[in-house]
C-alpha positions in Angstrom: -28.3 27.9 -9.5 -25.3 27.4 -11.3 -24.7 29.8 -14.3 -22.0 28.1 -15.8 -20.8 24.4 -17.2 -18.0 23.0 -14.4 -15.6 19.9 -15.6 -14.0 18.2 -12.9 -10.4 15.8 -13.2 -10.2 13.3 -10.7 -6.7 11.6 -10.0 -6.8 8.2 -8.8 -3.9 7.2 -7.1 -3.5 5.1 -4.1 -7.6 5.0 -4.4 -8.1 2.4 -7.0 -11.7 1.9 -5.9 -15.3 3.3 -6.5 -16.9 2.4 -2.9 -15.8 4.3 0.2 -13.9 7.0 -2.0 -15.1 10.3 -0.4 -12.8 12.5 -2.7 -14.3 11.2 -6.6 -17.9 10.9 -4.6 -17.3 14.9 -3.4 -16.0 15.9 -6.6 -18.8 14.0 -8.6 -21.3 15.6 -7.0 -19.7 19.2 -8.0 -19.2 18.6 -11.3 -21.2 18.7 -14.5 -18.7 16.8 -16.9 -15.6 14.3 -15.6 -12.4 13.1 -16.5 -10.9 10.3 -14.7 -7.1 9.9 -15.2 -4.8 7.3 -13.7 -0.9 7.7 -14.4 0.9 4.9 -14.6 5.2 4.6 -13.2 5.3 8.4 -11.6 7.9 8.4 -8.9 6.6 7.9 -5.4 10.1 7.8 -3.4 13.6 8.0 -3.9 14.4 4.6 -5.2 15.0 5.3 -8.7 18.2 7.0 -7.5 18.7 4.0 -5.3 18.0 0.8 -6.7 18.5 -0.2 -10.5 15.6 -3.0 -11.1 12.9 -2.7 -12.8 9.1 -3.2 -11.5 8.8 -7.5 -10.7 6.7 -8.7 -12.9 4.0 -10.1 -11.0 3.6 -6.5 -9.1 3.7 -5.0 -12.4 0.2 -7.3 -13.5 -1.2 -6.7 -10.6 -1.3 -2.7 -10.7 -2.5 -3.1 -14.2 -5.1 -5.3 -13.2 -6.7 -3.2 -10.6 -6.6 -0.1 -13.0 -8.9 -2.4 -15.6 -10.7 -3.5 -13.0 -11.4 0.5 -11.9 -12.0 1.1 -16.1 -14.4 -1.2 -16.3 -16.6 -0.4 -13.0 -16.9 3.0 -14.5 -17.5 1.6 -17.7 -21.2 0.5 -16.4 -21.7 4.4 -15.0 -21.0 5.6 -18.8 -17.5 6.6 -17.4 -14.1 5.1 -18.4 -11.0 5.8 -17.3 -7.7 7.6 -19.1 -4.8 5.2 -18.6 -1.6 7.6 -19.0 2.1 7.0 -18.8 3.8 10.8 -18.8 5.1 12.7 -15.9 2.2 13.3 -13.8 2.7 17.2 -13.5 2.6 18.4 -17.1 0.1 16.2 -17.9 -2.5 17.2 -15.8 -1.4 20.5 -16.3 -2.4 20.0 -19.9 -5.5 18.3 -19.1 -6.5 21.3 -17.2 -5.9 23.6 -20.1 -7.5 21.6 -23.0 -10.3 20.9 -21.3 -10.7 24.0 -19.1 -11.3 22.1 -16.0 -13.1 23.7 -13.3 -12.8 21.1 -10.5 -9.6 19.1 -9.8 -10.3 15.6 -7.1 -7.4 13.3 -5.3 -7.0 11.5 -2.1 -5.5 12.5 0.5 -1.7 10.6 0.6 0.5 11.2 3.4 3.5 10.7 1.5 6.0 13.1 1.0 6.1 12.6 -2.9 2.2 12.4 -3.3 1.9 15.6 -1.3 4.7 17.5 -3.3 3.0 16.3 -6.8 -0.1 17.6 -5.7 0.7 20.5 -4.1 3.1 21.4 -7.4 -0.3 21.1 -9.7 -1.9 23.3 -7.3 0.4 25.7 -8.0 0.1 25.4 -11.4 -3.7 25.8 -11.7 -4.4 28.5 -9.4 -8.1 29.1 -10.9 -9.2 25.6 -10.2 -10.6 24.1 -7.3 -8.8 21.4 -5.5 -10.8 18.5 -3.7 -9.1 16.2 -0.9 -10.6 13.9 1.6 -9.1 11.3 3.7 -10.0 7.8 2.3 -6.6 6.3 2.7 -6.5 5.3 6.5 -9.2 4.8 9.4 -8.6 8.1 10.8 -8.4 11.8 9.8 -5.3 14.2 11.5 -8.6 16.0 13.0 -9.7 12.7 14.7 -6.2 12.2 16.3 -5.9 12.9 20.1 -2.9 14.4 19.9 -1.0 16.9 17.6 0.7 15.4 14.6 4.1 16.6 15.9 2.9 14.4 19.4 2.7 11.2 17.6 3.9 8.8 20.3 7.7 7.8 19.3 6.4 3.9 18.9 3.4 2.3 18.6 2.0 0.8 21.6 1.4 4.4 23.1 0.0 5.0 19.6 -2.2 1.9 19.4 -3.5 2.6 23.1 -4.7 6.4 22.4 -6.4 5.8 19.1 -8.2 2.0 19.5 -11.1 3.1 20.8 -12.1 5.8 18.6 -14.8 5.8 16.5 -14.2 4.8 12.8 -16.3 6.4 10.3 -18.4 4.1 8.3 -17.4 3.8 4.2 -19.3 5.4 2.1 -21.3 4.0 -0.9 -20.6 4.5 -4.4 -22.3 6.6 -6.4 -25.0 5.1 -8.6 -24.4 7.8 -11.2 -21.5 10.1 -12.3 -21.4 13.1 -14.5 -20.9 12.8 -18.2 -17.3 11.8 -20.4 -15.9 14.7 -22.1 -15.0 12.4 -24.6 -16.4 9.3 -26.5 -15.4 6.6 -24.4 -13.1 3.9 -26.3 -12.5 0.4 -26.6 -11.6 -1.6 -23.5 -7.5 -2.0 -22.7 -6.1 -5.3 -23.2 -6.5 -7.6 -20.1 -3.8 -9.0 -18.3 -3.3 -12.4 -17.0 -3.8 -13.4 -13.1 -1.1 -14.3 -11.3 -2.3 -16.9 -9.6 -5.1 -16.1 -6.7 -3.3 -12.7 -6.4 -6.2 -10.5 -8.8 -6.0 -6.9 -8.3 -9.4 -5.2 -8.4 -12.1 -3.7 -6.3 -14.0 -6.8 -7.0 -11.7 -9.3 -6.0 -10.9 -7.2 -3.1 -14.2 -7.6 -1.6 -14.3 -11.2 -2.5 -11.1 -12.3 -0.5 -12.6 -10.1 2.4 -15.5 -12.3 2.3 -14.0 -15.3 2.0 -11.3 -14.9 4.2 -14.2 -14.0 7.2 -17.6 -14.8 6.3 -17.1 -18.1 3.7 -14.3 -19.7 5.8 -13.9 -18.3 9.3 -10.3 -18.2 8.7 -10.0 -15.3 10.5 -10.5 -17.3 13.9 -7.1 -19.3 13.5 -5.2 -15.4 12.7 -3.2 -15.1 15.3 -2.3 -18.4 15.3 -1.2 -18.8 11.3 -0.4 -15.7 10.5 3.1 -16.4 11.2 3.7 -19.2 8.2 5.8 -18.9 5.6 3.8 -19.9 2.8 -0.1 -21.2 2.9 -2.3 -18.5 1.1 -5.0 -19.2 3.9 -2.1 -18.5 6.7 -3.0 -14.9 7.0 -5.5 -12.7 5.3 -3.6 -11.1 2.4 -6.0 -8.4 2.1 -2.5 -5.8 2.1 -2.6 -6.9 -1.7 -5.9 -4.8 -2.1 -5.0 -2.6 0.5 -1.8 -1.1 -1.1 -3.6 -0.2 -4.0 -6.6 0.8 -2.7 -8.8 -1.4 -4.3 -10.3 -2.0 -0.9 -10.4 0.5 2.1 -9.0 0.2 5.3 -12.3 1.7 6.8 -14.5 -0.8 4.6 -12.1 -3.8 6.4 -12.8 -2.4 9.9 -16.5 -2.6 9.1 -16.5 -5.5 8.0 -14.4 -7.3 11.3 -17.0 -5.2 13.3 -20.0 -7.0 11.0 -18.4 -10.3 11.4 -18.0 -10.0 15.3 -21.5 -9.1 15.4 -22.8 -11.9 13.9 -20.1 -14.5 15.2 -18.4 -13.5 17.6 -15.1 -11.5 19.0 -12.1 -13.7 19.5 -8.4 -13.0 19.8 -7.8 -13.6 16.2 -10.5 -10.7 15.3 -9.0 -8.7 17.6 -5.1 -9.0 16.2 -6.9 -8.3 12.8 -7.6 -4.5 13.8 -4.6 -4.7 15.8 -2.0 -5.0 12.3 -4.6 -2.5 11.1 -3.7 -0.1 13.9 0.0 -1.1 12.8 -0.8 0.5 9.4 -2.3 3.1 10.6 0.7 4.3 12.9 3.3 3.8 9.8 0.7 6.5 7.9 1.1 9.3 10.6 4.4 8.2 11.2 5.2 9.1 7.4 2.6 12.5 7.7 4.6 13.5 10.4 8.4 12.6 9.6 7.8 13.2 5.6 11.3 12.9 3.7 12.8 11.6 7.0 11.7 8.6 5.8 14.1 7.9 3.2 16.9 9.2 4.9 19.7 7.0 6.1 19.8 8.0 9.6 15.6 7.6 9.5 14.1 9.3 12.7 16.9 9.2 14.6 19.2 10.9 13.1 21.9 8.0 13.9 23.8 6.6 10.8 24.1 2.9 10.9 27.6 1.1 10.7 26.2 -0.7 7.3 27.7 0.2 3.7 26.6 -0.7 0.1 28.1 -3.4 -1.6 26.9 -4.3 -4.9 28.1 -8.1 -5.3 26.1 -8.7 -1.9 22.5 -6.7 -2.6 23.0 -8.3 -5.8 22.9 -12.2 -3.8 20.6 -11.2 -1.7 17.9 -9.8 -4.5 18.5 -13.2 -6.7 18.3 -15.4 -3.1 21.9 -16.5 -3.2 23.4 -15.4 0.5 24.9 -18.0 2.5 21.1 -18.4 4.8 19.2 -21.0 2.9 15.7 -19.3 4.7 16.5 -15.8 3.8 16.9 -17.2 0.2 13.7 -19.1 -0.2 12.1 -15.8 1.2 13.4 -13.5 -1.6 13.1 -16.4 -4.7 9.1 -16.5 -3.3 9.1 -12.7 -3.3 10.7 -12.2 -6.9 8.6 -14.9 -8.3 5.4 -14.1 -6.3 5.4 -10.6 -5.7 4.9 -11.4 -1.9 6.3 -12.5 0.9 4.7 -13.3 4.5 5.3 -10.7 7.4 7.7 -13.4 9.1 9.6 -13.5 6.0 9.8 -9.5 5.6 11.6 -9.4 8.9 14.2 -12.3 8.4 15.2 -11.0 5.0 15.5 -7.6 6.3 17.1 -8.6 9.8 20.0 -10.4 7.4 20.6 -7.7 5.4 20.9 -5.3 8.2 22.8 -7.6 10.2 24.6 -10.1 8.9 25.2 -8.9 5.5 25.9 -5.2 6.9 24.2 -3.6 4.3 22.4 0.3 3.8 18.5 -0.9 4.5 17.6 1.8 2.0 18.7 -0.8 -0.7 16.6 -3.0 0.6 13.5 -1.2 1.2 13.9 0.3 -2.6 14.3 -3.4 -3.4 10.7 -4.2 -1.7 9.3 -1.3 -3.6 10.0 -2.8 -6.5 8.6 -6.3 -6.1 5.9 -6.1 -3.4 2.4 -6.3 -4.8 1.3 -5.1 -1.3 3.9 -1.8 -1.2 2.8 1.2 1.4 5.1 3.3 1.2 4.7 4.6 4.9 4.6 0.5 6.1 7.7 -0.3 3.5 9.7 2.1 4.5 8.6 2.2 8.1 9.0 -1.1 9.3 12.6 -1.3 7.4 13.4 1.7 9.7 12.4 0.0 12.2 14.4 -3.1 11.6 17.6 -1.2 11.3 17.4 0.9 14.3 16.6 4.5 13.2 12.9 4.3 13.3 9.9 3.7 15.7 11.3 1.1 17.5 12.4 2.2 21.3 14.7 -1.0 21.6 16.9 -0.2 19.0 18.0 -2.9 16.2 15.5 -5.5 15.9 17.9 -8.6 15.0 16.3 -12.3 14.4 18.3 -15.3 15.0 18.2 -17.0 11.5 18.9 -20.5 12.7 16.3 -20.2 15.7 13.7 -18.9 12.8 14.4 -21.8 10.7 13.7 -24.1 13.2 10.7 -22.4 14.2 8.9 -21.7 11.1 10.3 -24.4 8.6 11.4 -27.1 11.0 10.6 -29.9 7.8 12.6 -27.5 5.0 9.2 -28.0 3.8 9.2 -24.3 2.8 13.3 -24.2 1.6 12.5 -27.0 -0.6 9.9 -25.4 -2.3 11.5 -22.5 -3.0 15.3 -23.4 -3.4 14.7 -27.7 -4.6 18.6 -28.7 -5.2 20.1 -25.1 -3.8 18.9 -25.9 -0.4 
């Protein structure tokens, strides 16, 4: 029997989300009294130091979104959730000391920044007890079969070792959490939806439905998930997926639940097959840590690109001399997406033709990408310039073939570019 009152601090980070979070559930059922904290703006990667733009706009409502969305679910278990924008470090730190916290809860990140921060306020709170369960990707480095510092150099070998494993099943939120410290106060000012992009665990799990169960677009995946464009093209669910609102495991499920009830097809299949894809860029990142932002990436080959302001600049703003790779970025910076076709023409050009440092450019992504990983972001752009996991070397597209292919009408340039294109 427990002799004494324990108070637990749970982190959210990359785990915006109350169902199939195995950390706050752990830490929940540990704790007598809880503080749920969500920092807003802390550094995740080098591009501070990199890039000079601020946070787009749409990327920017988004994130805010799904932390309301996470304020008010806890709301309706008597919880609420503390909203900060400090340093992360100190001001955990601080929380720990003013309210003598007994029990300290976060996800498990493989990120090199994630794992630093949490590690540092380890350090600093040497009494306390530290809570961290995978909830971020389908497997655990236990379930691997291999050793981390194995991982296959590129993904098929990857993808053909792991896709048979077993996936554990998500776990259910709680129906009740411990008590709030403190009286919880009046609900933050909502933000406006951009569009049909509505970050929360709610609207997560209402695009997964609709997306397989309400629409069957998932039969026609393989097949659209190339466009340009059309929201119902491809399933969007990396919008949830980057800030957890929704878990990678819970999406697996659910393909599985859908197959079950109607049927397997090729375009179920290449579903858990970009899944896999994410989860290669995560142990990818777990394994090559800061390598990742390094110029020479994995390879330790410096690319024959330099920085050039006037050019990033015309790219960012859509204002190259390659009418596609500008409607791409004008969708991005007004949207805060872009499809996975248009990801690899933007970056291909940058690389390529405008013979730029990718690191620019994947700091640029960071930036305005509602659907930011950092181990996919910064994977794939490694990938494109030929210092990453790709065992051809440089991937380069053929912008005028691409056009023709993917916007044969201009249907998509006109849209974005009207009298520029």
């Amino acid at each position: 029997m427990k002799s004494e009152i324990t108070i637990g601090l749970y982190w959210f980070r990359h785990d915006l989300r109350l169902t199939d979070n195995p950390t706050f559930n752990k830490l929940c059922q540990q704790v007598d009294w809880l503080i749920c904290v969500y920092i807003q703006g802390y550094n995740q990667t080098l591009q501070d130091s990199i890039c000079e733009v601020h946070t787009g706009k749409p990327k920017e409502i988004f994130e805010y979104q799904s932390v309301l969305a996470l304020d008010k679910s806890l709301r309706q278990k008597k919880q609420y959730l503390l909203i900060l924008d400090s340093p992360s470090h100190p001001t955990l730190s601080n929380l720990v000391q003013q309210y003598t916290v007994t029990h300290i809860g976060a996800d498990f990140h493989p990120g090199f920044y994630e794992q630093k921060s949490f590690k540092a306020l380890q350090n600093a709170c040497p009494q306390v007890k530290f809570i961290s369960e995978v909830g971020h990707s389908l497997f655990s480095v236990n379930d691997l079969p291999f050793e981390l510092e194995d991982l296959p150099k590129s993904f098929t070998p990857f993808r053909k070792q792991v896709e048979n494993l077993s996936i554990d099943l998500p776990v259910e939120a709680l129906a009740t959490l411990p008590n709030t410290i403190e009286p919880i106060p009046e609900v933050p000012e909502p933000l406006t939806p951009q569009g049909d992009m509505k970050g929360g665990e709610y609207a997560a799990g209402e695009q997964l439905n609709y997306y397989l169960f309400g629409t069957d677009l998932i039969k026609q995946y393989k097949q659209t998930r190339n466009a340009l464009d059309a929201w119902d093209s491809s399933s969007k669910l990396s919008l949830w997926l980057a800030n957890g609102c929704l878990s990678v495991r819970t999406v697996y499920h659910t393909i599985k639940e859908y197959e079950a009830q109607r049927g397997a097809n090729d375009s179920s299949d290449w579903l858990y097959f970009e899944l896999l894809w994410r989860e290669y860029f995560q142990w990818y990142l777990a394994k090559h840590q800061a390598r990742l932002f390094h110029f020479s990436g994995i390879q330790q080959v410096a690319p024959l690109t330099e920085f050039n302001q006037q050019m990033f600049t015309r790219w960012c703003e859509g204002m190259t001399e390659y009418p596609i790779v500008n409607a791409c970025m004008r969708q991005l910076n007004q949207t805060g997406y872009m499809s996975n076709r248009g990801r690899q023409l933007v970056a291909s050009c940058f690389v390529h033709e405008l013979g730029l440092d990718w690191r620019y450019g994947a700091a640029y992504f960071e930036q305005q990408l509602i659907d930011y990983d950092v181990a996919s972001n910064w994977g794939n752009w490694q990938y494109l310039a030929g210092v990453g996991a790709d065992p051809r070397g440089h991937r380069r597209f053929d912008l005028n073939k691409q056009t023709a292919t993917y916007d044969p009408q201009a249907v998509f340039r006109n849209k974005w570019l009207g009298g520029d294109s």
